[in-house]
Every structure is written in structure tokens, then in C-alpha cells.
Rosetta silent file (secondary structure, phi, psi, omega in degrees, C-alpha in Angstrom):
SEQUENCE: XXXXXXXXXXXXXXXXXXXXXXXXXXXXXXXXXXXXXXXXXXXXXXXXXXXXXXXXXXXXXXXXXXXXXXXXXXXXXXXXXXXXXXXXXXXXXXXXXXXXXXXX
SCORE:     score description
SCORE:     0.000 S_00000001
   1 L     0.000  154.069 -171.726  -10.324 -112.102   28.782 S_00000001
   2 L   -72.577  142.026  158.904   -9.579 -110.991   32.220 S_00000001
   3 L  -121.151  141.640  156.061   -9.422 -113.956   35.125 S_00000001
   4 L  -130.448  155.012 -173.593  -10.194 -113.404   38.617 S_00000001
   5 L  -137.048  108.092 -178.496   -9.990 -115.683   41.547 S_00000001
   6 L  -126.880  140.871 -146.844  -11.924 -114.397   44.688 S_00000001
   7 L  -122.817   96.622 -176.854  -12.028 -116.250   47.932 S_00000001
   8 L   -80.307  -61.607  158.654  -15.604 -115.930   48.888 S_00000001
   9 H    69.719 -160.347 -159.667  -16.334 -118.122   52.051 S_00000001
  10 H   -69.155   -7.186 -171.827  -19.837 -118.254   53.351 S_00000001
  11 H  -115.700   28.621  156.387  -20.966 -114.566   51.669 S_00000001
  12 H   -27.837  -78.450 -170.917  -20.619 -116.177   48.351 S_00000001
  13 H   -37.826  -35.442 -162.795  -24.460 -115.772   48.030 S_00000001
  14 H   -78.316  -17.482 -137.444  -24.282 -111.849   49.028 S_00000001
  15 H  -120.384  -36.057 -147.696  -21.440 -111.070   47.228 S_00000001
  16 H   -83.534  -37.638 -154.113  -22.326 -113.101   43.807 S_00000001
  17 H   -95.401    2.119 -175.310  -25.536 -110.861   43.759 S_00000001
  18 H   -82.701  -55.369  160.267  -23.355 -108.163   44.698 S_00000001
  19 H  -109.152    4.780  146.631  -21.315 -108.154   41.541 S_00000001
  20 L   -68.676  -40.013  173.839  -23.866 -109.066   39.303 S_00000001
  21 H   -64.868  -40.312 -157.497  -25.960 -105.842   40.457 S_00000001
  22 H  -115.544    2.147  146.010  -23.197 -103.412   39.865 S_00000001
  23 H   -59.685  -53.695 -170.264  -22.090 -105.265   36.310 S_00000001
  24 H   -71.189  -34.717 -163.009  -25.261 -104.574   35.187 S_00000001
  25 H   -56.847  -50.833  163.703  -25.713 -101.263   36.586 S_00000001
  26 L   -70.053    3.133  176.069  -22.458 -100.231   34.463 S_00000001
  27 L    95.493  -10.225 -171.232  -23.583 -101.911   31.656 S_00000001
  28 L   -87.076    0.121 -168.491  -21.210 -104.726   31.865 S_00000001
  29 L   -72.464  -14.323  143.989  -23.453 -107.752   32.655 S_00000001
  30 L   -73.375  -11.546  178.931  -22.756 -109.451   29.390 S_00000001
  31 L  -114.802   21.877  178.787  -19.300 -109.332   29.637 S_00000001
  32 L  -141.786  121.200 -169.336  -19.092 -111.133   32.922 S_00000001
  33 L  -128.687  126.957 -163.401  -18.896 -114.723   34.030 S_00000001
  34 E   -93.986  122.418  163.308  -18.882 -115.809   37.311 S_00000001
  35 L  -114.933  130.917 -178.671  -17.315 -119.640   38.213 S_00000001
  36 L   -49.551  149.640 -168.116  -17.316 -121.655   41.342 S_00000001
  37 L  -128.916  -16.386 -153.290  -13.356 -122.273   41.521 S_00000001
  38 H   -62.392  -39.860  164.192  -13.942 -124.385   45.403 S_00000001
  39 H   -55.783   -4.977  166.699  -13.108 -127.786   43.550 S_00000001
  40 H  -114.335   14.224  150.890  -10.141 -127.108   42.110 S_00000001
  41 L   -48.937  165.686  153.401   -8.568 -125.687   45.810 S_00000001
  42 L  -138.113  160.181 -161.083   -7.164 -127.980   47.291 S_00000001
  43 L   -50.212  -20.723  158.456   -6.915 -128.542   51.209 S_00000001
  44 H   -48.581  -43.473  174.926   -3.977 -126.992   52.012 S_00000001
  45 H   -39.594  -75.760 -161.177   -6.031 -123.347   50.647 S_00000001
  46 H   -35.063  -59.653 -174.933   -8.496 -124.334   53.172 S_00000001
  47 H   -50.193  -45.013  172.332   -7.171 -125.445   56.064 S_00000001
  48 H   -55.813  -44.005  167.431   -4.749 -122.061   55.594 S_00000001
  49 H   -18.005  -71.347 -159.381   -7.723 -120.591   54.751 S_00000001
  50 H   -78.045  -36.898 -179.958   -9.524 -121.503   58.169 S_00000001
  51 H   -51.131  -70.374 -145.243   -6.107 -121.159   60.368 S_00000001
  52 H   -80.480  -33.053 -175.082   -6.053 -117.228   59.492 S_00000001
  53 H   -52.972  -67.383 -149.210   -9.566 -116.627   59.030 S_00000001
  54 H   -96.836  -65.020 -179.611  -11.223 -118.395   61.734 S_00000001
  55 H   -80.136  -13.887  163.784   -8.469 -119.104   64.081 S_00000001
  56 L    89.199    7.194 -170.588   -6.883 -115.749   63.948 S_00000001
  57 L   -88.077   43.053 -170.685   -3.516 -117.642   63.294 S_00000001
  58 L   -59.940   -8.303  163.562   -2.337 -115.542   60.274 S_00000001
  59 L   -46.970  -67.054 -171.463    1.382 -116.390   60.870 S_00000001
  60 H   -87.559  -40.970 -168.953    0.754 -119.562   60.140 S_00000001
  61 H   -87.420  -70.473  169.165   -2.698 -119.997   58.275 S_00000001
  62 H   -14.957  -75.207  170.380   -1.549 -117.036   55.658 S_00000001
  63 H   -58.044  -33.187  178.621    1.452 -118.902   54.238 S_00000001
  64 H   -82.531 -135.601 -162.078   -0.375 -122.401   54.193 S_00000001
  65 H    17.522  -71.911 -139.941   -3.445 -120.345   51.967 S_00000001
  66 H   -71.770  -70.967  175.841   -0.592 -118.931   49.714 S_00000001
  67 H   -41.953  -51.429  169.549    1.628 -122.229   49.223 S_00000001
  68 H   -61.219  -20.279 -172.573   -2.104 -124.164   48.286 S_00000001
  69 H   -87.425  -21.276  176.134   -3.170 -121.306   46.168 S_00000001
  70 H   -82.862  -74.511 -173.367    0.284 -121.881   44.059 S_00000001
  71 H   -31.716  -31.257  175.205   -0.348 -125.578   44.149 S_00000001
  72 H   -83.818  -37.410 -178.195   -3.656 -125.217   42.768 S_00000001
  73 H   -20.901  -59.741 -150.682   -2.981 -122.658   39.671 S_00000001
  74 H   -63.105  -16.038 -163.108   -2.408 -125.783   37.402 S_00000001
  75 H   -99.267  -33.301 -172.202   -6.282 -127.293   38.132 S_00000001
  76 H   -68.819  -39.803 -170.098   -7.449 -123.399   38.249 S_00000001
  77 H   -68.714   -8.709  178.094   -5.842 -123.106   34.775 S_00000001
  78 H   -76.226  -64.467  172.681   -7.468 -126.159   33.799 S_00000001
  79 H   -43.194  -64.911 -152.483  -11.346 -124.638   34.949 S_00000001
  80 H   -70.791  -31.846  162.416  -10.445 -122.034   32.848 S_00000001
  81 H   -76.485  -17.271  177.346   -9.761 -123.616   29.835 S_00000001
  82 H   -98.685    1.338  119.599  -12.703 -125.732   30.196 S_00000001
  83 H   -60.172   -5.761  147.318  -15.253 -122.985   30.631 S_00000001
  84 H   -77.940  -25.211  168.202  -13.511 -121.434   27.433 S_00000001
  85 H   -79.106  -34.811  167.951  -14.212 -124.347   25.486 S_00000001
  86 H   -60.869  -53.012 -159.788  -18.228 -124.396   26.699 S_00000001
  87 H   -58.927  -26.722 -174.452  -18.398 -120.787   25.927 S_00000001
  88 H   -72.426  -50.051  168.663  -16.836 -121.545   22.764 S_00000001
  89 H   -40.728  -46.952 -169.734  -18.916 -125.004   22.188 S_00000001
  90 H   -67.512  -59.581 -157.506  -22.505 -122.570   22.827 S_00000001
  91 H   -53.162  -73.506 -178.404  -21.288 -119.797   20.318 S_00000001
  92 H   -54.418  -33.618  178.940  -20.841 -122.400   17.499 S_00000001
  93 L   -81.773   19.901 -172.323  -23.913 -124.465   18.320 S_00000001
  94 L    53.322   13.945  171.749  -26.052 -121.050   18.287 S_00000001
  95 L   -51.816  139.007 -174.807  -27.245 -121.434   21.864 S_00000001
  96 L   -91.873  113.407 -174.251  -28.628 -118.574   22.916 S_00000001
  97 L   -44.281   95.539 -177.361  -26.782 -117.024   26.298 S_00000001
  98 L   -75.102  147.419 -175.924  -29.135 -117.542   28.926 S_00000001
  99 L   -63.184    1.141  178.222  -28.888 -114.631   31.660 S_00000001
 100 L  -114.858  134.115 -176.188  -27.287 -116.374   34.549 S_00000001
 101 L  -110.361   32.740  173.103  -24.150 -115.589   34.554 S_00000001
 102 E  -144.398  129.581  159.419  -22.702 -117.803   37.604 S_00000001
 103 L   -71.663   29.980 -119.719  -21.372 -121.246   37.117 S_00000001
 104 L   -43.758    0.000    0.000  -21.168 -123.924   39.788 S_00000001
């Protein structure tokens, strides 16, 4: 399966309902699961985050984002195995796939 990592910020909500609407619309809304990733950043993302975003400092805030977003891969890689192991865990216990498709 495909992984994506999207940097969301405050239009999370708009954006969640945004690519839920045009999965389904293409038919795809079964094959797509969305998970919260902001707990395994870690503050360096942010703060870089907030430098470039917010403060317009993209010099500076850019590389400090990028250097946190490599520090974090091992905890993102981590999420990911342990929402393949639920999905896997439902499928064998017969749970039936309830329709929300976003994960906190």
C-alpha cells in the first residue's frame, strides 16, 4: 500500500473532508485510510514548521521542518506498522469496516 504524509495545519478539518469527497467520488473510498501522524513529529517539524509558515523565515524554518521530518521517519514508520497490524487484527476478527475512514 501506498503511504502519504501531508502536513495539514489548522485546515486539517477542510481538507480531511476534502479527500474523502473526491475518494469517493472516484470510487476509491474503500481503499483509503486517513491517520493523524501529529504525535509522532517531533518539535523540531514544528517549530520549522511555524518559522517558515508563520514567520515567513523559510531560510531558516524550511531546513529545521526537513532535518525533524528525517528525524521522525523512524516513529512515522512505526504508526505505520501499527495501523497495519489493526487493519490486519479487524480482517481476522471479522469486524466489519465501519465507514470512517480517518484515524486520530
Amino acid at each position: 500500500n501506498e503511504v502519504y504524509i501531508l502536513g495539514l495545519n489548522s485546515q486539517a478539518p477542510i481538507c480531511i473532508r476534502a479527500m474523502l469527497s473526491l475518494a469517493g467520488h472516484v470510487g476509491q473510498a474503500d481503499q483509503i485510510l486517513l491517520v493523524n501522524t501529529l504525535a509522532a513529529i517531533g518539535l523540531k517539524t514544528r517549530i520549522g514548521g511555524f518559522m517558515s509558515k508563520k514567520l515567513r523565515w523559510h531560510r531558516i524554518g524550511k531546513p529545521l521542518a526537513a532535518s525533524g521530518i528525517i528525524s521522525s521517519l523512524p516513529r512515522l514508520r512505526q504508526l505505520v506498522g501499527t495501523v497495519q497490524e489493526e487493519l490486519i487484527r479487524k480482517v481476522q476478527d471479522g469486524e466489519e469496516e465501519d465507514h470512517c475512514h480517518y484515524r486520530r
